[in-house]
C-alpha positions in Angstrom: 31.1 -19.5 -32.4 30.3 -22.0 -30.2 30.6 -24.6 -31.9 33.7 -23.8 -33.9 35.4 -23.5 -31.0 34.6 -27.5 -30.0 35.1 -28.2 -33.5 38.8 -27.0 -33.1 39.4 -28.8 -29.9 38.5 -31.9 -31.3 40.8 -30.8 -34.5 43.6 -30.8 -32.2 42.7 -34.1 -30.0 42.5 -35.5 -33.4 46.2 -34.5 -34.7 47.7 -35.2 -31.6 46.1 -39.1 -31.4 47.4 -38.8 -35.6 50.7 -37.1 -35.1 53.9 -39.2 -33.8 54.3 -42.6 -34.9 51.4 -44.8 -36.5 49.2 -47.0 -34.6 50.5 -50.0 -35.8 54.1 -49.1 -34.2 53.2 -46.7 -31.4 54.7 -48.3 -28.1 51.8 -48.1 -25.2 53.2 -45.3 -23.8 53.0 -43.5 -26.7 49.1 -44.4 -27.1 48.6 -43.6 -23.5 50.3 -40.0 -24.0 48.1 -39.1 -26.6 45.5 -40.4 -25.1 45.7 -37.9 -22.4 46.6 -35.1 -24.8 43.6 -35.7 -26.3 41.7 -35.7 -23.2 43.3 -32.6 -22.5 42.5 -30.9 -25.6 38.9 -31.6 -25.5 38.6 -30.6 -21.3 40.3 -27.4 -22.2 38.0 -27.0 -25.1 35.1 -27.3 -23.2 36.4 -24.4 -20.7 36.9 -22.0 -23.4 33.6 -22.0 -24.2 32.3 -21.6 -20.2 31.7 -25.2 -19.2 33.9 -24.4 -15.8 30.7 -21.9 -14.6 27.5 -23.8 -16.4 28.9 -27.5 -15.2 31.9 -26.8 -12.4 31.6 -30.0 -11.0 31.6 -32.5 -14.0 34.8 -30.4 -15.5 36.6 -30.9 -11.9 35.3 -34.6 -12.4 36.5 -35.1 -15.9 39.7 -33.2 -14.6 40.2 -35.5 -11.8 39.9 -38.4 -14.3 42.5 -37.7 -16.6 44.5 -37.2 -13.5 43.8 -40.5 -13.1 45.3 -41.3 -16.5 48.0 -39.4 -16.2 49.2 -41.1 -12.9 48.8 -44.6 -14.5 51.3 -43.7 -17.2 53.7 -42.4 -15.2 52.8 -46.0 -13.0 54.0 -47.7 -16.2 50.2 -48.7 -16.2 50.3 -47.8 -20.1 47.0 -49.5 -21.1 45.4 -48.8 -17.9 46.2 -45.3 -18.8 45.0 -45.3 -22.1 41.4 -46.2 -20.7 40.6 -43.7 -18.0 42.2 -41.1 -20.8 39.8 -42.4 -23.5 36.9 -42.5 -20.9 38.1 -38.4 -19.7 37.9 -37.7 -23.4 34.1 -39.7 -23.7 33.8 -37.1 -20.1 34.5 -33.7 -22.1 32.7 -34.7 -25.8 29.7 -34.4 -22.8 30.5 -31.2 -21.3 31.2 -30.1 -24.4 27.8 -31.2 -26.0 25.8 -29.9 -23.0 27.7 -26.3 -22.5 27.0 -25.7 -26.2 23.1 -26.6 -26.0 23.3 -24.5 -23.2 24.6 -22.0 -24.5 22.7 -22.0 -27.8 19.7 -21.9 -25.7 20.7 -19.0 -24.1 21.3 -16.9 -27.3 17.9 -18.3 -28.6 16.2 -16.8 -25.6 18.0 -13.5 -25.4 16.8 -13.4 -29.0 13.4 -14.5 -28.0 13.2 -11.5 -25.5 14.7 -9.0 -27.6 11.9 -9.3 -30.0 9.1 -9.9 -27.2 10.8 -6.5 -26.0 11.3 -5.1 -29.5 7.1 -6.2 -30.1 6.2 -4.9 -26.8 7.6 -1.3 -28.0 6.1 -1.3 -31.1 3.0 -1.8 -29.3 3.7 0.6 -26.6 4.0 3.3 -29.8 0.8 2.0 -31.3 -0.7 2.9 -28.2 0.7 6.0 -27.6 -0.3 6.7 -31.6 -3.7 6.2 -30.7 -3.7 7.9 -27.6 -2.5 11.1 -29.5 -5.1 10.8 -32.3 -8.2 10.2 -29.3 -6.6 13.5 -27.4 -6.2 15.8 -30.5 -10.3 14.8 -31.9 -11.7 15.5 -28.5 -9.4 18.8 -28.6 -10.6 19.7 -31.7 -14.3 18.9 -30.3 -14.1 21.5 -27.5 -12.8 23.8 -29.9 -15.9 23.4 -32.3 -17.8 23.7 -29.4 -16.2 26.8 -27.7 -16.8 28.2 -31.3 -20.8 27.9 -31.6 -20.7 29.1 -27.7 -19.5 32.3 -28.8 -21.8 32.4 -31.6 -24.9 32.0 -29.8 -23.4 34.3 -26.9 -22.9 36.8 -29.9 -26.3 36.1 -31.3 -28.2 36.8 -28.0 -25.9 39.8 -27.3 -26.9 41.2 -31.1 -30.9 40.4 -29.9 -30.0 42.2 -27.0 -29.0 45.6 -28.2 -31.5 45.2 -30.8 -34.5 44.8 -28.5 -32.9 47.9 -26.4 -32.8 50.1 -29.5 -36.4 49.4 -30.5 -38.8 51.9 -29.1 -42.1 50.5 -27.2 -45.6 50.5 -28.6 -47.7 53.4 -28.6 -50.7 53.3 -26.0 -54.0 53.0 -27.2 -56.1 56.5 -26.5 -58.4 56.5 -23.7 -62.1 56.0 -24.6 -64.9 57.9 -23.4 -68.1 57.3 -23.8 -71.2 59.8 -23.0 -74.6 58.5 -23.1 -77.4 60.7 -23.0 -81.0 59.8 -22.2 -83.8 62.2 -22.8 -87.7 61.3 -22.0 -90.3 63.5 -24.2 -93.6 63.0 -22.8 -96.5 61.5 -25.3 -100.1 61.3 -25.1 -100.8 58.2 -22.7 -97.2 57.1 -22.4 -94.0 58.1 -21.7 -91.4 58.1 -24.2 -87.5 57.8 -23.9 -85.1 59.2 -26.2 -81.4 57.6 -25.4 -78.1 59.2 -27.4 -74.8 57.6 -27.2 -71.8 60.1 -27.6 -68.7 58.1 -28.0 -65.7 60.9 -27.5 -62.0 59.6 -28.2 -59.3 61.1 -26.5 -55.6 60.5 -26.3 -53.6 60.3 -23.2 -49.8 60.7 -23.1 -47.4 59.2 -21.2 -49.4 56.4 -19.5 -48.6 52.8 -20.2 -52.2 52.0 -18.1 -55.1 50.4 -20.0 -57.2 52.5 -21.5 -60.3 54.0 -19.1 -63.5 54.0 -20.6 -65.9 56.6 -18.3 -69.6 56.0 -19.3 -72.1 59.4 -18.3 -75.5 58.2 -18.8 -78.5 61.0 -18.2 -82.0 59.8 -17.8 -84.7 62.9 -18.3 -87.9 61.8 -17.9 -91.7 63.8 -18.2 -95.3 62.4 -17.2 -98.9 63.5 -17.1 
């Protein structure tokens, strides 16, 4: 856009150096006037496109120039004129040339950012992506976890009530045992008869070892 625009200004410098009458018979007045107009065109060119806030003080200065120019011809200074207007006119093709790099380097880094913005959201969502993926497995972890805690907590309740419903052992009947010794007398010695008597017998409601009770009785006979 920028550019058409100085393309156009220097379009119209162009016809007005062209229009009128031909070099060859153009007075010096006439030269200087276009001249100027030229100048003009190409200063006022260089505004439209913002040259009057990125360079102010070479626009005032190739302003003050074609003042300059314009003051000569009126002077009658015709070919004096024509100079400082053709030197006002070199003045703007600069401004005109700089404002436009300027300018197109300002659109190429507003691009620039817009992408470095446009890459640093796309990243920011990649992120975020991952983020939500992470979150939802360790989720789905705890759940799998909470799952086989309340399995085993099931499990150990279902050994508890089975253990409760299962009666204890039976005790083991208490043992007694009865030993009886009986001496018969023989000729020149004595003589000892022992019987064991091993009685069984079944004692309820005791959880206690079983008691083993041992009677042992000795009869003995001598000459």
């Amino acid at each position: 856009m920028y550019r058409t625009r100085t393309l156009t200004g220097l379009l119209m410098a162009g016809a007005l150096l062209a229009g009128g009458a031909s070099p060859a018979f153009a007075s010096k007045a006439d030269r200087a006037a276009q001249a100027i107009a030229a100048a003009q065109a190409k200063i006022d060119s260089a505004k439209t496109i913002g040259a009057g806030t990125e360079v102010p003080r070479r626009v005032a200065a190739a302003q003050a120039e074609l003042a300059r120019a314009s003051e000569a011809k009126q002077s009658g200074h015709n070919e004096d004129a024509i100079q400082i207007a053709i030197h006002a006119q070199a003045m703007a093709d600069a401004i005109l040339g700089e404002t436009t790099a300027r300018k197109d380097a300002d659109v190429a880094a507003t691009r620039a950012a817009a992408q470095d913005q446009t890459a640093a959201a796309h990243s920011q969502a990649e992120a975020a992506r991952a983020e939500a993926a992470a979150a939802n497995a360790r989720a789905e972890a705890a759940q799998q976890a909470a799952q086989q805690s309340a399995q085993q907590a099931a499990a150990a309740t279902q050994a508890a009530v089975a253990a409760a419903q299962t009666p204890p052992p039976a005790p083991e009947p208490t043992k007694v045992e009865t030993t009886l010794t009986t001496a018969t007398p023989a000729t020149g010695a004595h003589r000892t008869v022992k019987k064991k008597v091993v009685v069984h017998r079944k004692v309820r409601g005791s959880t206690h070892a079983a008691t083993v009770t041992t009677a042992t009785t000795k009869v003995s006979t001598g000459q």
